[in-house]
C-alpha positions as CSV (number, residue, x, y, z in Angstrom):
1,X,0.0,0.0,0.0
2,X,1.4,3.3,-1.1
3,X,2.3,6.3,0.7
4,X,-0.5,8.4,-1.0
5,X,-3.2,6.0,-0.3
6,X,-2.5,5.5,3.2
7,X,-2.5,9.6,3.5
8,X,-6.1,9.6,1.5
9,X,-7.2,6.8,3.7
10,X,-6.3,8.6,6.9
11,X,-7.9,11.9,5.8
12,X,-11.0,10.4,5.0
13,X,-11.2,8.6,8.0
14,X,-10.5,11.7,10.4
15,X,-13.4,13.1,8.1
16,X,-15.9,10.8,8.8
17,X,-15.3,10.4,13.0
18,X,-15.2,14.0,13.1
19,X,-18.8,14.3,10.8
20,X,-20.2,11.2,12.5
21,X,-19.0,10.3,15.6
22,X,-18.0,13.7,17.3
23,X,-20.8,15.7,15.3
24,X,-18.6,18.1,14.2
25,X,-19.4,20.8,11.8
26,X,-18.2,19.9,8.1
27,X,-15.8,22.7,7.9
28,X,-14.1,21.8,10.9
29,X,-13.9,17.9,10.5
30,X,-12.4,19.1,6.7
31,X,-10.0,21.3,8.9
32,X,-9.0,18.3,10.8
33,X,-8.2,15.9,8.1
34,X,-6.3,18.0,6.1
35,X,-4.0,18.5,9.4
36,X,-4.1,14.7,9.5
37,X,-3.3,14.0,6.1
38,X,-0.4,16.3,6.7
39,X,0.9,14.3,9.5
40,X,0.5,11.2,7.6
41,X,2.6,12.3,4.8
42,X,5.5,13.4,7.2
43,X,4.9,16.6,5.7
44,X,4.6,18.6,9.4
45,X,2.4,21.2,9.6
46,X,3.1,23.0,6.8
47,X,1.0,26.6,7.7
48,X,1.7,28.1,4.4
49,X,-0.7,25.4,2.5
50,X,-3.3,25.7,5.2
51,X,-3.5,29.2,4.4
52,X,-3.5,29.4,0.6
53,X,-5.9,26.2,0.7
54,X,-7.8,28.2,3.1
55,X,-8.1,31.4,0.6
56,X,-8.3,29.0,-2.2
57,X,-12.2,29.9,-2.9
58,X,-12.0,33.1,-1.8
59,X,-14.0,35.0,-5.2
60,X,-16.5,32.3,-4.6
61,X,-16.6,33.0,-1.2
62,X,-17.1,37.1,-1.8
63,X,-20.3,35.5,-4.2
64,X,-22.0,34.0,-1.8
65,X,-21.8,36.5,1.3
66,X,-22.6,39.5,-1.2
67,X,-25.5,37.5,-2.5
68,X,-27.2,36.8,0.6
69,X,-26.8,40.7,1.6
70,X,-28.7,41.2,-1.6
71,X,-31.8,38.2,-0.6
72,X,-31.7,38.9,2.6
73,X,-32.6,42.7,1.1
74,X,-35.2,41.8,-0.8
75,X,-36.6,39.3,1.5
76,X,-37.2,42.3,4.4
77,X,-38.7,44.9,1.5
78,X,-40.9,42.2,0.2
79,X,-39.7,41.5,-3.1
80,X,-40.0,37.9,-2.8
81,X,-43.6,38.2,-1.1
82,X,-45.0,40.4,-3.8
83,X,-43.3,37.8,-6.9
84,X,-44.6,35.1,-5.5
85,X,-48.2,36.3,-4.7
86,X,-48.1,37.9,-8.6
87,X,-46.9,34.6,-10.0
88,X,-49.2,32.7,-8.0
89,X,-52.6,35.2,-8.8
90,X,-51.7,34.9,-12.5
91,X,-51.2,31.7,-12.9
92,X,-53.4,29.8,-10.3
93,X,-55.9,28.3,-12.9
94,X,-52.8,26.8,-14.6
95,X,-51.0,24.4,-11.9
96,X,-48.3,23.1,-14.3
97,X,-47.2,26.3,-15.1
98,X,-47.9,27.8,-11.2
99,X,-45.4,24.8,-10.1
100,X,-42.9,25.5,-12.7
101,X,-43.1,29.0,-12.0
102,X,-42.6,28.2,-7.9
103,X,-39.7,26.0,-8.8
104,X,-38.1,29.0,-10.9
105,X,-38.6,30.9,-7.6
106,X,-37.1,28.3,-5.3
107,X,-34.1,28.3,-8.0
108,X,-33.6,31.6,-7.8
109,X,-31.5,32.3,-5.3
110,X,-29.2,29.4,-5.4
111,X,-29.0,30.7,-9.5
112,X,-27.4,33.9,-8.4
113,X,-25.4,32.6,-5.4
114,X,-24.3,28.9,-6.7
115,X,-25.1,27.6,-3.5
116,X,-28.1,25.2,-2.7
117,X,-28.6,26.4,0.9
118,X,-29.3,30.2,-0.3
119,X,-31.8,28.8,-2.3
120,X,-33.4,26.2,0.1
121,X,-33.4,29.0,3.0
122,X,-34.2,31.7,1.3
123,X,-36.9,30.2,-1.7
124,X,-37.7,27.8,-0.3
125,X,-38.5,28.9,2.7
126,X,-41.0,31.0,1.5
127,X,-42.4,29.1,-0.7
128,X,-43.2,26.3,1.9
129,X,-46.0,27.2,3.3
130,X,-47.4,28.3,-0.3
131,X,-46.9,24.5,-1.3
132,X,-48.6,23.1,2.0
133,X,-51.3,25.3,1.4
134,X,-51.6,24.2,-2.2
135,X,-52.5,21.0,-1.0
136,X,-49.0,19.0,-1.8
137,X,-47.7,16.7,1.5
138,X,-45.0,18.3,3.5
139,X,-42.5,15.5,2.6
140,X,-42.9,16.3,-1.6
141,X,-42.8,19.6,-0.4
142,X,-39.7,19.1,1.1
143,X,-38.7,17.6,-1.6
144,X,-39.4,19.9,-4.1
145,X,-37.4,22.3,-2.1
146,X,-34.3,20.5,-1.7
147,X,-34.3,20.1,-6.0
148,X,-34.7,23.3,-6.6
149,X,-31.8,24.4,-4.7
150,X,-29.7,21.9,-6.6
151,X,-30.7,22.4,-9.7
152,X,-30.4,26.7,-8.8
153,X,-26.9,25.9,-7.8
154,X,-26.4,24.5,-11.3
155,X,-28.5,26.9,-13.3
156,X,-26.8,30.0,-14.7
157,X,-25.3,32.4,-13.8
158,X,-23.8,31.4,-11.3
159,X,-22.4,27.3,-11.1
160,X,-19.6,26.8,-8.4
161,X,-19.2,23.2,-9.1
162,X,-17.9,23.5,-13.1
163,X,-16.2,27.1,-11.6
164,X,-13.9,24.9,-9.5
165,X,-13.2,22.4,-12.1
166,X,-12.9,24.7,-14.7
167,X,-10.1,26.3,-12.3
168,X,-8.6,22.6,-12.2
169,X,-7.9,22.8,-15.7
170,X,-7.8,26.4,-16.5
171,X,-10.9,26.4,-18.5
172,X,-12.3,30.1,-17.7
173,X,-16.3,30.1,-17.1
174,X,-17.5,31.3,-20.4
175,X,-19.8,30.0,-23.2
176,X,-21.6,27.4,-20.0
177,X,-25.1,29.5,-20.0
178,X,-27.1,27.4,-22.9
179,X,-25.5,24.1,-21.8
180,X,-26.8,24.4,-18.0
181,X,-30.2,25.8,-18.7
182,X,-30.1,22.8,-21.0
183,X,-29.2,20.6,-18.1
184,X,-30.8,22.7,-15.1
185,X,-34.3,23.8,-16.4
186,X,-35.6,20.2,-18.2
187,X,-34.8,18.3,-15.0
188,X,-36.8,21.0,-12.5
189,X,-39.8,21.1,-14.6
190,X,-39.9,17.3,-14.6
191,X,-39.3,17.3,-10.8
192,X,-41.8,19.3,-9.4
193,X,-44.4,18.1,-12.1
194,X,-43.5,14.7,-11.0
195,X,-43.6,15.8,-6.9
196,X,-46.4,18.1,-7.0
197,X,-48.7,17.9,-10.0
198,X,-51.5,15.2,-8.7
199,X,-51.9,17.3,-5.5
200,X,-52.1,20.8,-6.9
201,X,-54.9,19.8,-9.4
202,X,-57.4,19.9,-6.5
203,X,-56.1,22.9,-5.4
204,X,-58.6,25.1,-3.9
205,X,-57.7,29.4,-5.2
206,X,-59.9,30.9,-2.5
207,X,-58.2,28.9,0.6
208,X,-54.6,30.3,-0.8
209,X,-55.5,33.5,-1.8
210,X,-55.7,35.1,2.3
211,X,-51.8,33.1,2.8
212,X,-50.5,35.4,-0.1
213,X,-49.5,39.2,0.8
214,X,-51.0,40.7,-1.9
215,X,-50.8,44.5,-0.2
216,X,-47.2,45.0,-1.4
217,X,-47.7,44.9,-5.2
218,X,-50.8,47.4,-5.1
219,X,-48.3,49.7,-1.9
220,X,-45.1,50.0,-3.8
221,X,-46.2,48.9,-7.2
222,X,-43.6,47.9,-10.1
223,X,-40.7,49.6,-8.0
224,X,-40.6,46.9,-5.7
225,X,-38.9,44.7,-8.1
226,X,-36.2,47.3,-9.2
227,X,-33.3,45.6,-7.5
228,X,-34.1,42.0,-9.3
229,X,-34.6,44.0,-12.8
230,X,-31.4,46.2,-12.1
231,X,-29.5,42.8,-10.9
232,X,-30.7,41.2,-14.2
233,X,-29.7,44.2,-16.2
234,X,-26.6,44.3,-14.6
235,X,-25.6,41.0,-16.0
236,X,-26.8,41.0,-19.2
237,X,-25.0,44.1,-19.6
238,X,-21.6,42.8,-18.4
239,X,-21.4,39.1,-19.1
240,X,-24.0,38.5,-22.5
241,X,-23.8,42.0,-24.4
242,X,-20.6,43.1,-22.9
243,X,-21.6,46.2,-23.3
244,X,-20.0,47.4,-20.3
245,X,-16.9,46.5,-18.3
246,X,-17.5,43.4,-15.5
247,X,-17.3,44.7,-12.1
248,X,-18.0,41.3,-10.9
249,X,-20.9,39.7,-9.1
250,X,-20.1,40.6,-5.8
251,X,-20.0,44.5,-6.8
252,X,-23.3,43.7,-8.6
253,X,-25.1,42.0,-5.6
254,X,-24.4,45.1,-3.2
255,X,-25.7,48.0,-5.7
256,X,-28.7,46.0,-6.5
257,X,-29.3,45.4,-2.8
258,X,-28.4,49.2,-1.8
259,X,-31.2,49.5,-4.3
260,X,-33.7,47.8,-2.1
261,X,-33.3,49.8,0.5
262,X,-35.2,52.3,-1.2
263,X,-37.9,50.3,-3.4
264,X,-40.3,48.5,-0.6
265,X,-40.3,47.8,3.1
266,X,-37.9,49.9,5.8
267,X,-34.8,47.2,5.8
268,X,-33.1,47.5,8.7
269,X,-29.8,47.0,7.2
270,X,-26.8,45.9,10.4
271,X,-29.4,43.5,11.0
272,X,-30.0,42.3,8.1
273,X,-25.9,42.2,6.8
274,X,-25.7,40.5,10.1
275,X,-28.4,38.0,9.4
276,X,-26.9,37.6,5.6
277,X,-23.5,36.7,6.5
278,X,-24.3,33.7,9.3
279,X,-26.2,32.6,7.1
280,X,-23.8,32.1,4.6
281,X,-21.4,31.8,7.2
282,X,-21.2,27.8,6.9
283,X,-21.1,27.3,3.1
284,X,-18.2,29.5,3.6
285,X,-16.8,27.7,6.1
286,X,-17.3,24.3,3.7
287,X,-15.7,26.0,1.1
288,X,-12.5,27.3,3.3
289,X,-12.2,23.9,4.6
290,X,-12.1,22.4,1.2
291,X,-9.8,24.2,-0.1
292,X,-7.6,23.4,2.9
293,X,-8.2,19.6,2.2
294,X,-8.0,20.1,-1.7
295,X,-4.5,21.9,-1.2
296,X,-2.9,19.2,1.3
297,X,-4.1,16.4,-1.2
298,X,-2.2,18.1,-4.3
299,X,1.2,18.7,-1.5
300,X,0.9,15.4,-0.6
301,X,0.6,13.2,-3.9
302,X,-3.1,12.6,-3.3
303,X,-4.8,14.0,-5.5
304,X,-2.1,13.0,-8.4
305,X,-2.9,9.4,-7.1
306,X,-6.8,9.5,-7.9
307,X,-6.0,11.5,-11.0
308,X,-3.8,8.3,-12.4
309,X,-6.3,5.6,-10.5
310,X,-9.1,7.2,-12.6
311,X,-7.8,7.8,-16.0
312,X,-6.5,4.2,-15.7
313,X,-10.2,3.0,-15.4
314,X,-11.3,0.9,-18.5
315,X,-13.3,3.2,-20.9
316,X,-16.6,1.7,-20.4
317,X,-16.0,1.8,-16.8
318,X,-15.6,5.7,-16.9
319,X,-19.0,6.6,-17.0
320,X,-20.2,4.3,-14.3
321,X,-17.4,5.6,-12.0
322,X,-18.3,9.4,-12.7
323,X,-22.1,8.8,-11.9
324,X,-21.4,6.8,-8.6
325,X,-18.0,8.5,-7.2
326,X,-18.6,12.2,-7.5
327,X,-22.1,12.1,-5.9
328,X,-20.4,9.7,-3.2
329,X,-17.7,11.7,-2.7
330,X,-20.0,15.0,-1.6
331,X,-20.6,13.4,1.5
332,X,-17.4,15.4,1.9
333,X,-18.8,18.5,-0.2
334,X,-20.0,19.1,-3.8
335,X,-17.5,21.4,-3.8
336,X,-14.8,19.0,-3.1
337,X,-16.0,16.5,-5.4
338,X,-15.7,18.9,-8.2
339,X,-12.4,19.3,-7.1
340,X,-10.8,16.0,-6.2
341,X,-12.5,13.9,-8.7
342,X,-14.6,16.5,-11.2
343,X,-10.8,17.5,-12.8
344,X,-9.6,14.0,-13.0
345,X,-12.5,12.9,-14.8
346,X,-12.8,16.0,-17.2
347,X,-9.5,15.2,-18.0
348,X,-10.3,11.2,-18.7
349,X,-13.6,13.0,-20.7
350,X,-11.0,15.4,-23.0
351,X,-12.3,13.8,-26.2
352,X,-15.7,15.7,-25.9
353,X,-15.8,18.8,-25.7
354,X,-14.6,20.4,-22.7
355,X,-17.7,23.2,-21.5
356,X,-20.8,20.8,-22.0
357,X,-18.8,18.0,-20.2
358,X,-17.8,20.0,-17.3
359,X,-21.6,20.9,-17.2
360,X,-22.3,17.6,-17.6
361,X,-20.6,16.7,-14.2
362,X,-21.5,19.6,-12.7
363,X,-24.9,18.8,-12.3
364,X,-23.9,15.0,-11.1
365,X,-21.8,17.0,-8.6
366,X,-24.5,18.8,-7.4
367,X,-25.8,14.9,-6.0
368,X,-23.3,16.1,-3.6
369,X,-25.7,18.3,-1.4
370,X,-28.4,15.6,-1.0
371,X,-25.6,13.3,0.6
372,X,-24.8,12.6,4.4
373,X,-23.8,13.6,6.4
374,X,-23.8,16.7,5.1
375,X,-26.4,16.8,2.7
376,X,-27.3,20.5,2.8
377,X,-30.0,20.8,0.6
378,X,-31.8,18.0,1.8
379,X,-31.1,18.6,5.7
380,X,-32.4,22.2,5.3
381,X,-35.3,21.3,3.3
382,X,-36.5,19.3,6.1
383,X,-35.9,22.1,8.4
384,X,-37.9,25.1,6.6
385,X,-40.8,22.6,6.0
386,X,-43.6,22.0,8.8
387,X,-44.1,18.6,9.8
388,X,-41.4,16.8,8.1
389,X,-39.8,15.2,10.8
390,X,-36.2,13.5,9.6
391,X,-34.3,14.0,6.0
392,X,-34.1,10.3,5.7
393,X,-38.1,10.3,4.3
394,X,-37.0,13.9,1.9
395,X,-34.0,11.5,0.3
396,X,-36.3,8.7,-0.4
397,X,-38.8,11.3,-2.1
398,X,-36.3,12.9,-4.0
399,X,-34.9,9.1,-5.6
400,X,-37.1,9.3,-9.0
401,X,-35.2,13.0,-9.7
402,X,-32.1,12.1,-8.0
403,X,-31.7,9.7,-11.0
404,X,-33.0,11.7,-13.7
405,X,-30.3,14.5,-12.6
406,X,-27.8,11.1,-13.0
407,X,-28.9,10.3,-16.3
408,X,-29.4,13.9,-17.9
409,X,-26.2,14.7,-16.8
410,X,-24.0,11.5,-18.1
411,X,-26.2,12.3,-21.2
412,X,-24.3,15.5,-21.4
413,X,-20.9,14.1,-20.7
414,X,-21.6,10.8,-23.4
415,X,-22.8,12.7,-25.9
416,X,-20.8,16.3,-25.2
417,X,-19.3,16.7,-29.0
418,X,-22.6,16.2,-30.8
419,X,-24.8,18.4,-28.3
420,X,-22.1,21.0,-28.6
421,X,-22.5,20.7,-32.3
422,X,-26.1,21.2,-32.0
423,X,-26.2,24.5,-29.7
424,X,-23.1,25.9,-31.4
């Protein structure tokens, strides 16, 4: 047994006591193994890689804690209340497009953030009680939830996963938009039709309509949505058109959200920056503390050693190994699976074409956040919705889309060269 698989067994090991038998938070137990693996490896402590691997996601860090500033904004002036009671009064007679258009809401967040947990706590939370009230069973509601925030985290603009292995093999994140709506959109319609459909058929309008705060729309009118419009203008204008130069997301996030200050409700803004940021405050942990591990695995030989183990797989064997690993492996983190094995396998993949299969496995990647122990989106899914009592029954629900994400994404990665050919 080699040097580097003893080190990967050892971290992984430290991982799992400190997630399961000490109850650690992720970060931490990532923290912890990383210092492990460095022991292992009679590599010392060597500080300087904890800090760069700590600092390693630091853009995608400024992302997320600018873009819960900015929902956290337009949750307290009642952006999201007055969008969701519109799309909900327009569309009510229609309950395949109302759940589609709910799931796009649920999405939303995670869309502009990259992260599952904006979108499950901020959405998804509101939409909740909308669901119950629609009729659907807390545990599909639950489940609906946890879905949309993956498939938001893999929706455009914003996709951390095939960021970070794009950054593995210096492939900058450009030309990915039509490929993940491809990917994202399809399998959330499916999912909520296939959650939610039979139950909001029998839906009764005039038992929802007193839930829905329908004040808002008729108090501030269209002005109310300004800082989603400017946030969308903003982005079309710097990364589709081009017309002007990129500040970058996190520059767009704050003006839009200094916008809402002024466009609905009195936000009370310490609180709500304060509010924003521990939110966010453990996805950024996650992240620092997989960058940590990532950067001790590449010191220590690691993460060359699964590189070589998995372009030496049999070709027909590649596929099967993508599908079951990378979801596996986000037990650790999605984040870290589109690290440690998303790049490895890209690389085995480099006869397609290199954007749709990185989008490909970015959406198997996002399996990640539905895995324990960490399992993110499904844990907090369970959390925001009354009367579901343990994520074990919301992981169960979710099997039927859980595999259609598996399948619709190693349709992307098979196939990569001719779908490219066909979307140009």
């Amino acid at each position: 047994m080699n040097l580097q698989l003893i080190t990967f067994l050892v971290m992984v090991a430290i991982f799992m006591l400190g997630c399961f038998l000490f109850k650690l938070p992720v970060s931490v137990s990532l923290m912890l193994s990383s210092i492990g693996g460095a022991l292992a490896a009679s590599e010392g402590g060597p500080i300087r890689h904890f800090v760069e691997g700590t600092f390693s996601y630091i853009d995608t860090i400024l992302i997320i804690c600018s873009a819960m500033i900015f929902m956290k904004v337009i949750e307290d002036s009642g952006a999201l209340d007055a969008l969701c009671s519109l799309i909900i009064r327009k569309f009510h007679k229609y309950p395949a497009l109302l759940l589609i258009f709910i799931m796009f809401v649920i999405m939303f967040p995670g869309m502009i953030t990259g992260s599952s947990t904006a979108a499950v706590l901020s959405g998804g939370s509101i939409m909740a009680p909308v669901l119950l009230t629609m009729g659907i069973d807390p545990v599909s509601t639950a489940a609906i939830i946890a879905v949309g925030g993956l498939m938001g985290m893999v929706a455009p603009p914003v996709n951390l996963p095939a960021m970070i292995i794009g950054g593995g093999i210096d492939t900058p994140f450009a030309g990915f938009g039509l490929p993940l709506v491809l990917l994202a959109f399809p399998v959330a319609i499916f999912s909520v039709l296939f959650l939610g459909l039979k139950s909001v058929r029998q839906m009764d309008y005039e038992k929802v309509a007193p839930t829905l705060n329908q004040e808002l729309s008729s108090q501030y009118g269209f002005r109310i949505y300004l800082p989603i419009l400017l946030l969308v203008i903003l982005m079309c204008l710097t990364k589709i058109a081009k017309v002007i130069p990129d500040v970058g997301m996190p520059v767009m996030f704050l003006v839009s959200a200094a916008l809402g200050l002024f466009t609905g409700k009195k936000v009370k803004v310490l609180d709500a920056v304060q509010e924003a940021v521990h939110t966010a405050l453990p996805v950024m942990g996650i992240l620092m503390g997989v960058g940590m591990f990532i950067q001790i695995m590449t010191l220590t030989g690691v993460r060359g050693f699964i590189v070589s183990v998995c372009l030496g797989l049999p070709a027909q064997l590649l596929y099967l190994a993508a599908a079951v690993s990378i979801p596996l492996f986000g037990a650790v983190s999605s984040f870290g699976a589109a690290s440690v094995l998303g790049v490895p396998f890209t690389l085995a993949f480099l006869n397609g074409n290199t954007i749709v299969t990185i989008a490909g496995l970015s959406l198997i990647a996002s399996l990640g956040d539905m895995m324990p122990p960490t399992a993110l989106a499904g844990i907090f899914a369970a959390k925001v919705t009354p009367g579901v009592d343990n994520y074990t029954s919301v992981l169960k629900r979710c099997m039927v889309p859980m595999a259609a994400v598996m399948v619709w994404g190693l349709v992307f990665v098979i196939f990569s060269s001719r779908i490219a050919g066909l979307i140009g």
